[in-house]
C-alpha positions in Angstrom: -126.1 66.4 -41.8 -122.4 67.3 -41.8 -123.1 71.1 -42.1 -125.1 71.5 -39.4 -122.5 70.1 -37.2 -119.5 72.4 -38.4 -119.0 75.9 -36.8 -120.9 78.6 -38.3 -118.4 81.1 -40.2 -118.3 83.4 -42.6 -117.4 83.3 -46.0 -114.2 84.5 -46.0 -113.0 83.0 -43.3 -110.9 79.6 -43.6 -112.3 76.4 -42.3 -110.7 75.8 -38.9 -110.4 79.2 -37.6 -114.0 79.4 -36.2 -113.3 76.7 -33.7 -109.1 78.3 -33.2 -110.7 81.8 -32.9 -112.8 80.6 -29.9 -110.7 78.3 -28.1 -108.2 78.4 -25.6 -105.3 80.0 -28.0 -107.6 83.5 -27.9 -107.8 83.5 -24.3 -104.3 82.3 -23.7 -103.0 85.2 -26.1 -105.4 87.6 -24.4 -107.4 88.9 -27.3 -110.7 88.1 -28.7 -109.4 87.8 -32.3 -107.0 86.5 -33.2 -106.3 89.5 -35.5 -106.0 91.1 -32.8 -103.0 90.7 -31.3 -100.0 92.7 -33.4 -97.8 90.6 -36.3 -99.9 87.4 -35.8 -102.2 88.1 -38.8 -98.6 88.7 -40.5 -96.5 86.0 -39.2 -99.4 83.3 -39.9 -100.7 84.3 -43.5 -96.7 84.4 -44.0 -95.8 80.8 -42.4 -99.1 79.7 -44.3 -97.9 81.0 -48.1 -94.1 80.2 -47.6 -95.4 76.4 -47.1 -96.7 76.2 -50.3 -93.2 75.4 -52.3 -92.4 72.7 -49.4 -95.8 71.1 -49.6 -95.5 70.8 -53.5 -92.2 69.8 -53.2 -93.3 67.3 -50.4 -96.3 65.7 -53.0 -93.8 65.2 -55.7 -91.3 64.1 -53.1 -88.5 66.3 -54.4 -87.8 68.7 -51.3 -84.2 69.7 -51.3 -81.9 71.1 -49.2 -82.2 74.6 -51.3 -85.8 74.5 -50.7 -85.6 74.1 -47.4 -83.1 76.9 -46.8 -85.2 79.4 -49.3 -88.2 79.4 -47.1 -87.2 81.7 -44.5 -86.2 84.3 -47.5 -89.9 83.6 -48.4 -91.6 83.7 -45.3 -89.3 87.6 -44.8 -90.3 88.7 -48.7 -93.9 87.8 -47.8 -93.8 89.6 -43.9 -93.1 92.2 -45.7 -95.4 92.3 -48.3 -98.4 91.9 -45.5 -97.1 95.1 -43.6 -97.5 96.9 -47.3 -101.0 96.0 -47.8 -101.7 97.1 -43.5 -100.6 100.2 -44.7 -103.1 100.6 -47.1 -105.8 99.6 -44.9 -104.5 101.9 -42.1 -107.6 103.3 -41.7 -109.9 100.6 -41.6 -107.9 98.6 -39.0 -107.7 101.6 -37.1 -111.4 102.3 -37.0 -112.5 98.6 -36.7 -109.4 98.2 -33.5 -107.4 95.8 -35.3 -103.5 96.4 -34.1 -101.6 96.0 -37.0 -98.1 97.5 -37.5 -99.2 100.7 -38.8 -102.1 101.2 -36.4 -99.6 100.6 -33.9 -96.5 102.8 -35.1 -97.4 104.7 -37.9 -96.7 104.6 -41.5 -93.1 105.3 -41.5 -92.4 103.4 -38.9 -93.7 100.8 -40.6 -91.4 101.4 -44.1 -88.6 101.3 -41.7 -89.8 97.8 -40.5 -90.4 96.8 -44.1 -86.5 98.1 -44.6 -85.1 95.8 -41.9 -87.4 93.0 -43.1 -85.7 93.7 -47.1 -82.0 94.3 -45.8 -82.5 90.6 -43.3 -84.1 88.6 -46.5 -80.8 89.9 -48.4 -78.4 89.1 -45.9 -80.2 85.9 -45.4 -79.5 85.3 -48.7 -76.2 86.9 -49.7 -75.1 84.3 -46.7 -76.7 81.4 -48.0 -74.5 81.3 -51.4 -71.3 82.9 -49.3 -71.6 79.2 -47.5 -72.2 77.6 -50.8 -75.4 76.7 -49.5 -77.8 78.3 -52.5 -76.1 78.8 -56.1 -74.1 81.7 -57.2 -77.3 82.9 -59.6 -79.6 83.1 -56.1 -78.2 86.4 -55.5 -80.1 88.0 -58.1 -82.8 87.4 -56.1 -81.0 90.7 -54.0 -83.0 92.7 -56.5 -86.8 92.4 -55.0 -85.5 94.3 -51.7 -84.4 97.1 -54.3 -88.3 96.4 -56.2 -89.7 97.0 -52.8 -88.1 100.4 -51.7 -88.8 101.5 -55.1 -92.8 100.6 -54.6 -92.5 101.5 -50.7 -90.8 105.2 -51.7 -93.8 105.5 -54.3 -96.5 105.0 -51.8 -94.5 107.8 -49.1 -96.8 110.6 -52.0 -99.6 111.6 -50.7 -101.2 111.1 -54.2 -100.0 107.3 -54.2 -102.2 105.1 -55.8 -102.1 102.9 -52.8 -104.3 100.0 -54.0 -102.2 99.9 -57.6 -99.3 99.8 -55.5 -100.6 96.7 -53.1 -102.6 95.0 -55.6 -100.2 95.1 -58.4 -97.2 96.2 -57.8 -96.4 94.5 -54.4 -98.2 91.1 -55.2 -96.4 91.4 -58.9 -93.1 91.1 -57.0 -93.7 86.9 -56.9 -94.6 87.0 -60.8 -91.0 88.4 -60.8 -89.0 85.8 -59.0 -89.0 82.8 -62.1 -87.8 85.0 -64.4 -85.0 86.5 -61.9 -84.2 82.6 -61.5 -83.7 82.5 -65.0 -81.8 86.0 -65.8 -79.6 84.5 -62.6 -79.0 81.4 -64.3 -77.9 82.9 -67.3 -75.6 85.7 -65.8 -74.2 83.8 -63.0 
């Protein structure tokens, strides 16, 4: 039976990282999770999510230039919004020895990483339609860096509702990007 032939993993866990968690990638990188090692947990659920427009694009066969250029923005909005939701588990990871930002540097250190992330996915963008690469109405896109100092600035309380704040606020930013399209388009 095919089951009893596939790695044994937990439920959570997606298909193929059983056999990549105990291959030669771990012990090349040094660690015995993956997780482990700092940013990789960030950089990989953020290359895998910022796919998702190109690989719908891709079955449709409609991928365009714009697309192509807009996924770095993406991949930077979502870099960001994985550090967010590390903060929130700060003490978790700490206690179970995952290295994630916050673990490694702290909380504020963190916001300030979150910062650069928000002003490099703005200049990222603010270039892209200076070169007449993206369209004028793109740049209202400038706004989520501003949505996410305003949630990051509301989690620096001590009686921030952290998981409101990651689970709704943070994720809600992508809700927010059609309709910023469309306000663009209509202003621009």
């Amino acid at each position: 039976m095919l089951r009893d032939r596939l790695p044994s993993r937990r439920p959570h866990q997606p298909f193929l990282l059983p056999s990549v968690g105990s291959g030669r990638l771990v012990r090349l990188l040094g660690a015995r999770k993956l997780k482990e090692k700092l940013l990789f947990k960030n950089i990989t659920i953020s290359f895998g999510w910022s796919l998702i427009p190109l690989l719908v694009a891709l079955y449709y066969q409609r991928v365009s230039l714009e697309l192509l250029l807009i996924a770095p923005f993406i991949f930077l909005r979502l870099m960001l919004n994985t550090i967010f939701f590390d903060v929130r588990d700060l003490e978790g990871d700490k206690a179970n020895g995952i290295r994630t930002l916050p673990v490694a540097f702290g909380r504020e250190r963190s916001f300030r990483a979150m910062a650069v992330l928000d002003l490099l996915s703005s200049l990222y963008l603010v270039s892209l339609v200076g070169l007449t690469l993206l369209p004028p109405y793109s740049l209202i896109l400038v706004l989520l860096p501003v949505y996410s100092a305003l949630y990051r600035w509301l989690a620096s309380s001590e009686r921030a509702m952290i998981g409101f704040l990651c689970d709704f606020v943070a994720d809600g930013e992508y809700v927010l990007w059609g309709p910023l399209i469309y306000l663009g388009k209509i202003l621009f």
